[in-house]
KOLZA-95383 format. One record per residue: residue in one letter; residue number from 1; x, z, y of N, C-alpha, C in turn. Coordinates in steps of 0.02 Angstrom, whole numbers, always signed. Each point is the difference from the previous one (the first is absolute). Layout:
residues N
a / NUM / X / Z / Y / X / Z / Y / X / Z / Y
...
//
This chain:
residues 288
x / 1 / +1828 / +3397 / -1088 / -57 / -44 / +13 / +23 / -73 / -6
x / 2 / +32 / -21 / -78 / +3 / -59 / -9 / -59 / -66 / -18
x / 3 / +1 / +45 / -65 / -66 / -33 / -40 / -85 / -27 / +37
x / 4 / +15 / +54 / +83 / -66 / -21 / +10 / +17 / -64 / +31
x / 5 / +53 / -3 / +46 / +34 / -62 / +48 / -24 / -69 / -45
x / 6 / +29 / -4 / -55 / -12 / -47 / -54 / -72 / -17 / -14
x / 7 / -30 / +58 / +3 / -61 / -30 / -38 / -58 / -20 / +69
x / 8 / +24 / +23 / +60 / -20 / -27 / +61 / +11 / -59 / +19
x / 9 / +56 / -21 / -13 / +61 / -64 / +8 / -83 / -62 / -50
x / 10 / +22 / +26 / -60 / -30 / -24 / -53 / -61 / -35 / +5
x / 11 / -39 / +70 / +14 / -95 / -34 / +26 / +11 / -24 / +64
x / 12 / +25 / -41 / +45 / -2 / -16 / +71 / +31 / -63 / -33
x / 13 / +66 / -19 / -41 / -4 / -69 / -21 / -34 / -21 / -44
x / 14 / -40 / +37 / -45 / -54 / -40 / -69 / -40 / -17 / +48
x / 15 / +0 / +16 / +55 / -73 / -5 / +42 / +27 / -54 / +45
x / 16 / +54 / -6 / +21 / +25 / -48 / +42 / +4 / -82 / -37
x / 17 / +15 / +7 / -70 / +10 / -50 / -62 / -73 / -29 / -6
x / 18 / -35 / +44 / -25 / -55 / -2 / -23 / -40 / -44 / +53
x / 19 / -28 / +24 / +91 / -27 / -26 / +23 / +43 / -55 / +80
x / 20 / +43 / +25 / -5 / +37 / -25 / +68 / -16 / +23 / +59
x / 21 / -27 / +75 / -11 / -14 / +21 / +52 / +74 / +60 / +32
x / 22 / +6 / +2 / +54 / +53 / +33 / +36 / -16 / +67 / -18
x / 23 / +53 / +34 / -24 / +12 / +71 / -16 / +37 / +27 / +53
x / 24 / +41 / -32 / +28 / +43 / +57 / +63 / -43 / +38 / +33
x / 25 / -72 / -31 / +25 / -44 / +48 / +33 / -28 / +49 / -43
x / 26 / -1 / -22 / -76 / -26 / +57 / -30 / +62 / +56 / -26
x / 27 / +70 / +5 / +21 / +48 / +22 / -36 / +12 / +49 / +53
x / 28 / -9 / -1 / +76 / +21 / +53 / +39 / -60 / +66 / -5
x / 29 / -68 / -35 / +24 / -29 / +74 / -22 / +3 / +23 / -68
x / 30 / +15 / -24 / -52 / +22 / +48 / -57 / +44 / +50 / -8
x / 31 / +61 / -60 / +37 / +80 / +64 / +47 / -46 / +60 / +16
x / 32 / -21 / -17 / +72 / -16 / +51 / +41 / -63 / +43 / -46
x / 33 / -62 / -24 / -12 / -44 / +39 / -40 / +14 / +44 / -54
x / 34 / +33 / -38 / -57 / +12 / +21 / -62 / +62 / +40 / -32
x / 35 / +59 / -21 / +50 / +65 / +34 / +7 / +30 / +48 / +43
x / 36 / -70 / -17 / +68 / +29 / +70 / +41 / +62 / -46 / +66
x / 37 / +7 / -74 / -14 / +57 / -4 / +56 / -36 / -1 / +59
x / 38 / +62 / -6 / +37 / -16 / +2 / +93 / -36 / -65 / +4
x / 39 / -28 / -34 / +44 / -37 / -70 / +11 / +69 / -22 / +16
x / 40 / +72 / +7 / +47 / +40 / -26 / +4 / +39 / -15 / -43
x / 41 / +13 / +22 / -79 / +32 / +16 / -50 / -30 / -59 / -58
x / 42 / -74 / -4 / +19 / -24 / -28 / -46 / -10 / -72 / +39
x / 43 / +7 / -14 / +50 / -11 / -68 / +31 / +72 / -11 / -9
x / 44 / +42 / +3 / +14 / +87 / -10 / -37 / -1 / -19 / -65
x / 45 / -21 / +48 / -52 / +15 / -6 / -70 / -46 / -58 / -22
x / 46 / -66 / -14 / +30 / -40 / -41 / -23 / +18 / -63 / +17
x / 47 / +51 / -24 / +75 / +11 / -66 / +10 / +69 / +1 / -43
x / 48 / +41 / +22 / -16 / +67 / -6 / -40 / -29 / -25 / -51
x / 49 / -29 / +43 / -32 / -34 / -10 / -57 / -35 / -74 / -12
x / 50 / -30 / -20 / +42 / -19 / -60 / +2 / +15 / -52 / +11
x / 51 / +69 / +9 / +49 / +40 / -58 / -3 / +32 / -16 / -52
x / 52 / +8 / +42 / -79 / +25 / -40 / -47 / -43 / -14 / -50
x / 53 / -48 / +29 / +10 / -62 / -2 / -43 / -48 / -65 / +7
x / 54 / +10 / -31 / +72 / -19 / -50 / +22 / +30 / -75 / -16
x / 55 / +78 / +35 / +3 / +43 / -60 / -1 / -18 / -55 / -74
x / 56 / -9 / +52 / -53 / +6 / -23 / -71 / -72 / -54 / +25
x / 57 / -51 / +31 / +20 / -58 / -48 / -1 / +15 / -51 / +28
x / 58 / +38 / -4 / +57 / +30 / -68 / +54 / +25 / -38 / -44
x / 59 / +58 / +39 / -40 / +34 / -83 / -29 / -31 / -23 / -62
x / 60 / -48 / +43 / -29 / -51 / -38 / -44 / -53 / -57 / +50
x / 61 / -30 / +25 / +54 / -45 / -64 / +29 / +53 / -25 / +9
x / 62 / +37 / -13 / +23 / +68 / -45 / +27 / +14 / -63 / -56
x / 63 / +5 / +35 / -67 / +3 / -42 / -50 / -36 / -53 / -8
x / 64 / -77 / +35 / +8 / -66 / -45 / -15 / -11 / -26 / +21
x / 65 / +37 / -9 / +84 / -29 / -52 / +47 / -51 / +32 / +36
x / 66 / +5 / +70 / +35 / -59 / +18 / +1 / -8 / +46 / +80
x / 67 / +52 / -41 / +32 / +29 / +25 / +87 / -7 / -47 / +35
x / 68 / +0 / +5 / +53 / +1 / -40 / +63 / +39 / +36 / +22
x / 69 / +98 / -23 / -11 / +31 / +73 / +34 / +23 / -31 / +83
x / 70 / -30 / -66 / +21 / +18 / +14 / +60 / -56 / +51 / +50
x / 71 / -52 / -5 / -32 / -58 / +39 / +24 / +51 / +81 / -11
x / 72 / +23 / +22 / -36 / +8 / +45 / -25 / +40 / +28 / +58
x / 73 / +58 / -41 / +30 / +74 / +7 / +19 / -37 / +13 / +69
x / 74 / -49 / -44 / +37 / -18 / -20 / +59 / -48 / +101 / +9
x / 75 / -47 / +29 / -30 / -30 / +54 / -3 / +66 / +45 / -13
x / 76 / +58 / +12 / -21 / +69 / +56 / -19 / +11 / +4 / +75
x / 77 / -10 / -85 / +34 / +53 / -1 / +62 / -41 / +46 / +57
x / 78 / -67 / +0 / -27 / -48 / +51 / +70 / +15 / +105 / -59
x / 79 / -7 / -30 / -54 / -12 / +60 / -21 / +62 / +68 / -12
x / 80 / +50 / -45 / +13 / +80 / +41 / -40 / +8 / +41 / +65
x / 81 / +12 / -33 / +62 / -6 / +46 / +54 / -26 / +49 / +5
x / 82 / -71 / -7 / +25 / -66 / +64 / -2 / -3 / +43 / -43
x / 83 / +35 / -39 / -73 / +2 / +69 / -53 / +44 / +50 / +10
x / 84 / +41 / -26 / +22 / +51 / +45 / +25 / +5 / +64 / +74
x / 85 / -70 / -53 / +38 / -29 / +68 / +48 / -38 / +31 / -30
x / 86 / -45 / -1 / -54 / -27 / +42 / -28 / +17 / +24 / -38
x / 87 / +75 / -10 / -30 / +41 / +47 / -21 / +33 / +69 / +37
x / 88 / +13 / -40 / +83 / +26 / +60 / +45 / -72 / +35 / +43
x / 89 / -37 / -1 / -22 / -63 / +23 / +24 / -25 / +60 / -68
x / 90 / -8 / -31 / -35 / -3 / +55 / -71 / +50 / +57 / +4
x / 91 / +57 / -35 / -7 / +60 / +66 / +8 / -5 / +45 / +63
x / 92 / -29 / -17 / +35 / +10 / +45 / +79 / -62 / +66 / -16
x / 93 / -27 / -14 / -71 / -60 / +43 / +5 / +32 / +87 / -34
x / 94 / +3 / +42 / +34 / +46 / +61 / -49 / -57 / +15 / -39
x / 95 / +38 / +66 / -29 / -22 / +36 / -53 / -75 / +39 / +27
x / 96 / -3 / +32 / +80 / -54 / +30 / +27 / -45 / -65 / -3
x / 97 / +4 / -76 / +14 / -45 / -31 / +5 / -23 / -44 / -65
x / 98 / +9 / +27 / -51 / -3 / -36 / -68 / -78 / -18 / -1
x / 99 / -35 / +55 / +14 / -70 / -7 / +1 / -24 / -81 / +35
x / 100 / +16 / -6 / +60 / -6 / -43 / +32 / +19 / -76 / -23
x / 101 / +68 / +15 / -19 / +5 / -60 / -62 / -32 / -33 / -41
x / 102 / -30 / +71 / -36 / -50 / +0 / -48 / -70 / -40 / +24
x / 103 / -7 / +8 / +81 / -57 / -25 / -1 / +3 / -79 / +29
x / 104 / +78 / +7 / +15 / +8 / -95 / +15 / -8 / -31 / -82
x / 105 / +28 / +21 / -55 / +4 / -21 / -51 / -75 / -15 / -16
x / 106 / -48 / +56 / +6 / -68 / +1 / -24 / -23 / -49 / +44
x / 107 / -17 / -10 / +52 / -20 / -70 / +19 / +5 / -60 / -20
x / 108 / +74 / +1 / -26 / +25 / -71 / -13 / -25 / +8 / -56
x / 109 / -17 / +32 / -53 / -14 / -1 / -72 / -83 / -34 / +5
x / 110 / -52 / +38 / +46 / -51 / -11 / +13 / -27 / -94 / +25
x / 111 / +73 / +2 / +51 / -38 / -69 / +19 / +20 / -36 / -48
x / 112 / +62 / -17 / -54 / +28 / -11 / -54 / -57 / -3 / -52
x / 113 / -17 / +36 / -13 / -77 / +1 / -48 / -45 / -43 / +21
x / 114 / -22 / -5 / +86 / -60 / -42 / +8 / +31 / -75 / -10
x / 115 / +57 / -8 / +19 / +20 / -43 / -21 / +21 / -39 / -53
x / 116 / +25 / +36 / -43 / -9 / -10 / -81 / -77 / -33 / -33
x / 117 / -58 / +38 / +60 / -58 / -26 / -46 / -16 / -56 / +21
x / 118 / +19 / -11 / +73 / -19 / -62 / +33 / +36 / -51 / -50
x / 119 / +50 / +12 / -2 / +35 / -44 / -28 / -14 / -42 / -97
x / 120 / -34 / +57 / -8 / -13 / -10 / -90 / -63 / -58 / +36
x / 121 / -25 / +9 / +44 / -93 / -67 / +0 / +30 / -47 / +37
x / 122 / +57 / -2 / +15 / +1 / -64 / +63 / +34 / -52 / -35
x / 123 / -9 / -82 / +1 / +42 / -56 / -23 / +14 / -18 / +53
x / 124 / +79 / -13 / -6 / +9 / -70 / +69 / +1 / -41 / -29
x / 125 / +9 / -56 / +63 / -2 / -78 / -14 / +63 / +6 / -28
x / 126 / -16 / +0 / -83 / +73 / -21 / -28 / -7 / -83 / -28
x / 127 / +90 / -5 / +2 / +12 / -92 / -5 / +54 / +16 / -36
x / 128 / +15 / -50 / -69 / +49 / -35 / -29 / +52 / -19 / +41
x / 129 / -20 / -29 / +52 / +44 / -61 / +50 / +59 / +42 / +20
x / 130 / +55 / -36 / -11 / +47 / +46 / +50 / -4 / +26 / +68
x / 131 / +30 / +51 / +20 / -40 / +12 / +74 / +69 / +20 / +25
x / 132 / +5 / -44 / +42 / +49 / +11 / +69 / -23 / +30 / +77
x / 133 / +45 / +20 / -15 / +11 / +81 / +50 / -7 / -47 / +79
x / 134 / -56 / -25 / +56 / +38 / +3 / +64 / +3 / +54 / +16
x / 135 / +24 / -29 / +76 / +16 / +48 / +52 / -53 / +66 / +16
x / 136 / -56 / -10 / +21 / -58 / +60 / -23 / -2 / +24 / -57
x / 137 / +1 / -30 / -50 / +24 / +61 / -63 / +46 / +31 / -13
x / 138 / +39 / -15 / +35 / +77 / +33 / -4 / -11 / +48 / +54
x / 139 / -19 / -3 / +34 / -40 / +49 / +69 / -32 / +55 / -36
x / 140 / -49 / -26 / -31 / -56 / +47 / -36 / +39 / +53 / -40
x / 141 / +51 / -26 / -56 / +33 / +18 / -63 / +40 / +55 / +30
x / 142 / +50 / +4 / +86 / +23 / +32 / +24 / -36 / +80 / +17
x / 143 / -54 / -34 / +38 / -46 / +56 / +37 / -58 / +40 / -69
x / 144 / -7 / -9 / -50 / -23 / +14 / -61 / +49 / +66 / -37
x / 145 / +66 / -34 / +0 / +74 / +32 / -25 / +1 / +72 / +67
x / 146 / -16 / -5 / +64 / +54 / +35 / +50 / -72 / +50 / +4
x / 147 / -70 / -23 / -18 / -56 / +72 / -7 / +6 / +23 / -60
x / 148 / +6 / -18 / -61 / -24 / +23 / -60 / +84 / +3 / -13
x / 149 / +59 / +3 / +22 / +51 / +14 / -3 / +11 / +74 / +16
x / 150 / -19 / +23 / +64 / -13 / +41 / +40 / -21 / +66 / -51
x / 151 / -74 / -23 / -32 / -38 / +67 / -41 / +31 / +9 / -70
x / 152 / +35 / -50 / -18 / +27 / +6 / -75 / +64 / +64 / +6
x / 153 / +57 / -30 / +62 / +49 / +55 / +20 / -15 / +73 / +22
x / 154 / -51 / +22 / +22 / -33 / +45 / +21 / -25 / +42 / -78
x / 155 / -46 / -44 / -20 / -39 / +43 / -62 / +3 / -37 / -59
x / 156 / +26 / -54 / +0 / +24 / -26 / -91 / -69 / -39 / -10
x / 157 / -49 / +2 / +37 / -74 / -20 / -28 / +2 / -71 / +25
x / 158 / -21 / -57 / -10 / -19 / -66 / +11 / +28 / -58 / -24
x / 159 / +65 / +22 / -39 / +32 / -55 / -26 / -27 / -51 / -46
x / 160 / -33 / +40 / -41 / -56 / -57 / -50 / -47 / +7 / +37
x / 161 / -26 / -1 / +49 / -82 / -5 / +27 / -9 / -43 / +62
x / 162 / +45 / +38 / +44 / -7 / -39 / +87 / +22 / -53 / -16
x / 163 / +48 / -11 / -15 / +41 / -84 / -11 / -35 / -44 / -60
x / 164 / -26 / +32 / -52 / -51 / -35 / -25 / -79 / -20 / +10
x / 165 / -8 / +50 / +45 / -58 / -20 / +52 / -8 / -57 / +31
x / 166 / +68 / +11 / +35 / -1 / -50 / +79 / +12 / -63 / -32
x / 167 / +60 / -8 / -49 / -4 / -53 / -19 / -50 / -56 / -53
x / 168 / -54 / +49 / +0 / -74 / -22 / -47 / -25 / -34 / +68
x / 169 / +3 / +46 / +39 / -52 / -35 / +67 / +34 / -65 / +45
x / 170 / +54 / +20 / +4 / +49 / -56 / +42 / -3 / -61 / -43
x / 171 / +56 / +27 / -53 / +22 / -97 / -9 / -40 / -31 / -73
x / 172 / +4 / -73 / -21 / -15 / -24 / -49 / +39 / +17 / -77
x / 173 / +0 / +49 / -31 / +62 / +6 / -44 / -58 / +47 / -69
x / 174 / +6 / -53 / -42 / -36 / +40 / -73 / +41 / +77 / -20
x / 175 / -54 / +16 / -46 / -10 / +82 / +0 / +76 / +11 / -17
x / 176 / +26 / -31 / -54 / +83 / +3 / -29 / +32 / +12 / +33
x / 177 / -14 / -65 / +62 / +74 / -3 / +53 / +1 / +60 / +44
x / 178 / -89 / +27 / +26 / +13 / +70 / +44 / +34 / +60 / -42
x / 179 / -30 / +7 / -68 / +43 / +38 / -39 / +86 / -5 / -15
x / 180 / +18 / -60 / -8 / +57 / -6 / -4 / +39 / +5 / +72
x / 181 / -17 / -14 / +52 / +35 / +4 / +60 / -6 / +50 / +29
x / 182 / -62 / +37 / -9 / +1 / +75 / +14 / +53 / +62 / -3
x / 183 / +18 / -31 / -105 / +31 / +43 / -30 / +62 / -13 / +29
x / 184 / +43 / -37 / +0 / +47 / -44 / +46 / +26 / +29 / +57
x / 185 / -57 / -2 / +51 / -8 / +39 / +72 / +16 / +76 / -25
x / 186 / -54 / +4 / -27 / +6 / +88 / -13 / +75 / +22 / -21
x / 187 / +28 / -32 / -57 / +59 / +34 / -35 / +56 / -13 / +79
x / 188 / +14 / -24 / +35 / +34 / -13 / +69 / +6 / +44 / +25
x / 189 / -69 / +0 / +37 / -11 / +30 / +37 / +8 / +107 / -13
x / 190 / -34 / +12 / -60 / +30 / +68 / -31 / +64 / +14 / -6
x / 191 / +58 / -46 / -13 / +68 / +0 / -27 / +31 / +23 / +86
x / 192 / -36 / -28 / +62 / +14 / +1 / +77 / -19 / +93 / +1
x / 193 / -75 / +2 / +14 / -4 / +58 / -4 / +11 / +58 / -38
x / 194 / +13 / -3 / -68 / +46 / +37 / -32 / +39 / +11 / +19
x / 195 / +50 / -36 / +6 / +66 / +12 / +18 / +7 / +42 / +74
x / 196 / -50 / +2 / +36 / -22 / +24 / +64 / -3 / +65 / -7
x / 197 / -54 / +2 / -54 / -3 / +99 / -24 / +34 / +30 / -40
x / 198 / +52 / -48 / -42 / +30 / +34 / -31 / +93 / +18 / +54
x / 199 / -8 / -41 / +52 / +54 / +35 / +55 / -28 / +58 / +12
x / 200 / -62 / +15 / +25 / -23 / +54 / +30 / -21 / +52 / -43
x / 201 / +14 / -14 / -69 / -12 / +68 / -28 / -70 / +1 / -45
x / 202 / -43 / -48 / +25 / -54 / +1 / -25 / -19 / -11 / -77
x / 203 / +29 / +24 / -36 / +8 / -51 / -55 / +20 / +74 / -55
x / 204 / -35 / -21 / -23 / +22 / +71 / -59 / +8 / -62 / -79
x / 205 / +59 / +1 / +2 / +49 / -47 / -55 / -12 / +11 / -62
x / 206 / -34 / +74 / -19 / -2 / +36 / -81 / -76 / -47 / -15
x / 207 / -52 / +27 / +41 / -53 / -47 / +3 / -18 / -51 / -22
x / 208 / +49 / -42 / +52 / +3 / -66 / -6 / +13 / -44 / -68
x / 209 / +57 / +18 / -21 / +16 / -33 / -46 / -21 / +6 / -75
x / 210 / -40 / +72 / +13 / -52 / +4 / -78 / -55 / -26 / +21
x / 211 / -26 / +6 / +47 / -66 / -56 / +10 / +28 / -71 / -20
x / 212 / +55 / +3 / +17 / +8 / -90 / -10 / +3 / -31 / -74
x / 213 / +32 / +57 / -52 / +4 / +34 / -57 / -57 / -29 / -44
x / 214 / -47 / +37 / +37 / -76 / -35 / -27 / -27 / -53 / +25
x / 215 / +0 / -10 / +79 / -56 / -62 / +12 / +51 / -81 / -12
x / 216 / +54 / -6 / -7 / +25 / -68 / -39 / -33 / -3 / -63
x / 217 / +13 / +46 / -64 / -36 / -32 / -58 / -66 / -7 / -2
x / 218 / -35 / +65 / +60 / -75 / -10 / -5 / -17 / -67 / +20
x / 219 / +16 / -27 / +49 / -9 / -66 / +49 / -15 / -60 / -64
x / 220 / +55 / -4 / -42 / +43 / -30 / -49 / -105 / -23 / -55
x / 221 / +24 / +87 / -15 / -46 / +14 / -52 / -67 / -28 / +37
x / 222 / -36 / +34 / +50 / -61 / -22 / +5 / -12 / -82 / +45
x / 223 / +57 / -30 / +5 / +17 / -76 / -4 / -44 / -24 / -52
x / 224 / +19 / +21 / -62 / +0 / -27 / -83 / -59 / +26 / -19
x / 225 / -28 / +31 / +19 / -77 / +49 / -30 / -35 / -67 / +15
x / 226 / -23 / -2 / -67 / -75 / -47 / -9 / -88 / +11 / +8
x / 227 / +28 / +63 / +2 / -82 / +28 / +20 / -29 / -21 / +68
x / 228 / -66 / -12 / -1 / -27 / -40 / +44 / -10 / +62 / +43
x / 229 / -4 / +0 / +86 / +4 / +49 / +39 / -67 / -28 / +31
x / 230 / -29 / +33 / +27 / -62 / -21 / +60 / +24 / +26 / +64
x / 231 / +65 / -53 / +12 / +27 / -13 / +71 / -24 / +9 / +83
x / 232 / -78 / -22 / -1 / -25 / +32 / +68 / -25 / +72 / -7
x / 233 / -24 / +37 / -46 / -17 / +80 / -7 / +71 / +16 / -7
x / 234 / +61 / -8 / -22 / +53 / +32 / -1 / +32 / +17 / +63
x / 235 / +8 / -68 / +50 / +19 / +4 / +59 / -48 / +32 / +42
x / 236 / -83 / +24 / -10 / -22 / +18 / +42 / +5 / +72 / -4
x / 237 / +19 / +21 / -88 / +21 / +68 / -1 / +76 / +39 / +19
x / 238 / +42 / -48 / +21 / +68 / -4 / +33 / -25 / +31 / +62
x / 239 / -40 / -64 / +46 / -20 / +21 / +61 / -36 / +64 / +22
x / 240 / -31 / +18 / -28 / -51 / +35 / -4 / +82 / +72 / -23
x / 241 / +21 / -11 / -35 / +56 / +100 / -16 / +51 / -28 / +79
x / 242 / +19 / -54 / +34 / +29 / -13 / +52 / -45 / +51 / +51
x / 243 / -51 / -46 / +9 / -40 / +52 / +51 / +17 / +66 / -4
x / 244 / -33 / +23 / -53 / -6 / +82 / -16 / +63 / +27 / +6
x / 245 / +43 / -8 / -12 / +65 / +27 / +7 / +38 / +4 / +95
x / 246 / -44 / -59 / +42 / +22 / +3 / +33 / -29 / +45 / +42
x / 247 / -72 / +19 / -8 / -43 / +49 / +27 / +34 / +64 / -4
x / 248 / +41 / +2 / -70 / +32 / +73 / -7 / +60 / +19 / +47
x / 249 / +29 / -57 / -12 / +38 / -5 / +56 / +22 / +5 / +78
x / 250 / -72 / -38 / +24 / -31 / +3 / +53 / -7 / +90 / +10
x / 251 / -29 / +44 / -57 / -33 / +77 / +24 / -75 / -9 / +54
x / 252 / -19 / -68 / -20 / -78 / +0 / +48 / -29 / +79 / -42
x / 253 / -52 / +6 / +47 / -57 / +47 / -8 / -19 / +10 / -61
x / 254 / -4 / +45 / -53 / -40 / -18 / -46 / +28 / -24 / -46
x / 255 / +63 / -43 / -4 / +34 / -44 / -37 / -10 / +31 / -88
x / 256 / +16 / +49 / -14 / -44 / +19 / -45 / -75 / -33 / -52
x / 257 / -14 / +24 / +59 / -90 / -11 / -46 / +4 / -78 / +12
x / 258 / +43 / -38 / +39 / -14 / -76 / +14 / +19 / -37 / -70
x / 259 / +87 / +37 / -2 / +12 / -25 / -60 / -59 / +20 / -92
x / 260 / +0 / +55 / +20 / -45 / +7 / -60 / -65 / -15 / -6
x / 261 / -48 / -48 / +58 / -43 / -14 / -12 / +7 / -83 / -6
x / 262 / +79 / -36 / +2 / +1 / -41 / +0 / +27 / -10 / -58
x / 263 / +33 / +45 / -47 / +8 / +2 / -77 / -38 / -17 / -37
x / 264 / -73 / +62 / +8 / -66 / -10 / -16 / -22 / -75 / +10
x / 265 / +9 / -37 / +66 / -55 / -68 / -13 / +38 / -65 / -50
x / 266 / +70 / +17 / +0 / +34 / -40 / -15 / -10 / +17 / -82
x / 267 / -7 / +47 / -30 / -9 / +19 / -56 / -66 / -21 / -23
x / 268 / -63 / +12 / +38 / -64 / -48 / -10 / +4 / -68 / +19
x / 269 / +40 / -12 / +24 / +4 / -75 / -8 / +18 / -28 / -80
x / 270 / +80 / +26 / +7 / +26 / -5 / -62 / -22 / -4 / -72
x / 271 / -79 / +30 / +20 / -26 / +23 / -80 / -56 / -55 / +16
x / 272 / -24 / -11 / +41 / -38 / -56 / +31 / +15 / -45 / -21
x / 273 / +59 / -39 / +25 / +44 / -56 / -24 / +0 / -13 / -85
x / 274 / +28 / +48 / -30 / +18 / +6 / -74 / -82 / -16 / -22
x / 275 / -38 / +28 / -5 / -81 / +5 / -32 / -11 / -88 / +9
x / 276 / +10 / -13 / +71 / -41 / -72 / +7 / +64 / -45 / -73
x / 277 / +78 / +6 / +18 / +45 / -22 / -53 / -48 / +13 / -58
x / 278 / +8 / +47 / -14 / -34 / +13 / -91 / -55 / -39 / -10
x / 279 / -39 / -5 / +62 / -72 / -27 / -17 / +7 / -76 / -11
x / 280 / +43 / -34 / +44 / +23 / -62 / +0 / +9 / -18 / -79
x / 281 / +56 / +53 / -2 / +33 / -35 / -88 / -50 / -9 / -47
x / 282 / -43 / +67 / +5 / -42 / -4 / -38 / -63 / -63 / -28
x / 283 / -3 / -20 / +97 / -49 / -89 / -11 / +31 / -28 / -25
x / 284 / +37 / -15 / +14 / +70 / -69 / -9 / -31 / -10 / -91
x / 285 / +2 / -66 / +19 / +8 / -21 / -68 / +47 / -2 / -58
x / 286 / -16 / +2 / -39 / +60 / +24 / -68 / +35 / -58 / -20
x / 287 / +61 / -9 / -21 / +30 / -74 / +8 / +8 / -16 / -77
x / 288 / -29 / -79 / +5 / -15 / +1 / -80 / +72 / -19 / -40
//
């Protein structure tokens, strides 16, 4: 089971390139869904995985000018800790309680999704201006890092979302700089908790490194893709397989018919969406 690692690796960075949206949350339920791993196996392989998969994106914003890395350093200093209890909190879960795992993971995937969508409609007050860190933001940046530190070590889920959340709502910093300092934060902070699960075992190494196999050139590649994306339906269809996956996860009631009647609306949407597209092109005037 090489070829599939790769081509998993693959679609999670064209998709990561393409829109800048966080794949770690979408890379563990694939583990666990699509491959059959333990939720503990796949929350390991998915933060390893991401701490180098991340890194490449860091020292590209890094280049561009495109961090606030004391913001960055000040959120590691709340988050590197906590990741690391939710590293020894994950591991304490055995093999009889995997299920249970499963359903800490599915939560976090769930609120991860609502959050993802919140996040595609919301602008902050973004500013050009340089922005220096006081003392309350350095407060904030801590206690931001030591919650959303906490759920990333535990279940791998929030690294592109919670910290790009909070920092939409908190401080003054254009869309670039949350992206770039995010990525920044994130690649850190994974390289901490990695290294956490890969002491403990958590970490299946064969995995890892063919996913990585694929999602560097994918990242690379759908960087460079010129095709125009429709960026808020993309991320709302991110959010939207987040949810659903986490329901499965979860084992609510029904989970079943939930997911498949939520296939169904998402699929009438989908065709919804496309018809009004076609119809559009079709007015549009012809360019002389």
């Amino acid at each position: 089971m090489t070829w599939q690692f790769v081509l998993a690796g693959a679609s999670v960075g064209i998709l990561v390139g393409m829109t800048g949206m966080g794949g770690g949350s979408l890379m563990t339920p694939i583990l666990i869904l699509l491959f059959g791993f333990s939720p503990k196996t796949a929350v390991g392989t998915d933060i390893l995985h991401g701490a180098i998969f991340k890194s490449f994106g860091a020292i590209r914003h890094r280049q561009l000018g495109n961090v606030h890395a004391r913001l960055a350093f000040w959120m590691l200093a709340g988050s590197a800790p906590m990741s690391l209890v939710g590293v020894e909190i994950g591991s304490s879960f055995s093999d009889a309680t995997n299920s249970r795992m499963g359903q800490v993971v599915g939560g976090a995937l769930v609120a991860g999704g609502l959050g993802f969508a919140v996040k595609t409609f919301l602008h902050g007050h973004a500013s050009d201006a340089p922005f220096h860190l006081g003392r309350r933001d350095k407060v904030i940046a801590v206690a931001i890092g030591s919650t959303c530190g906490l759920v990333v070590g535990l279940t791998s889920v929030g690294s592109g979302t919670f910290f790009g959340l909070a920092m939409l709502l908190v401080y003054p910093l254009t869309a670039r700089k949350i992206v770039g300092t995010d990525m920044l934060h994130a690649a850190m902070l994974l390289w901490v908790a990695g290294t956490g699960h890969l002491i403990h075992g958590n970490v299946n190494l064969h995995a890892m490194a063919w996913l990585t196999v694929g999602s560097i050139p994918g990242v690379l590649l759908g960087s460079q893709m010129s095709i125009k994306v429709p960026e808020n339906a993309l991320r709302i269809a991110f959010a939207f397989i987040l949810v659903l996956s986490g329901i499965k996860l979860l084992e609510v009631p029904a989970a079943t018919t939930i997911i498949e009647i939520g296939i169904g609306v998402g699929a009438v949407a989908l065709v919804v969406w496309g018809s009004q597209q076609l119809r559009l092109r079709r007015l549009a005037p012809a360019p002389e």
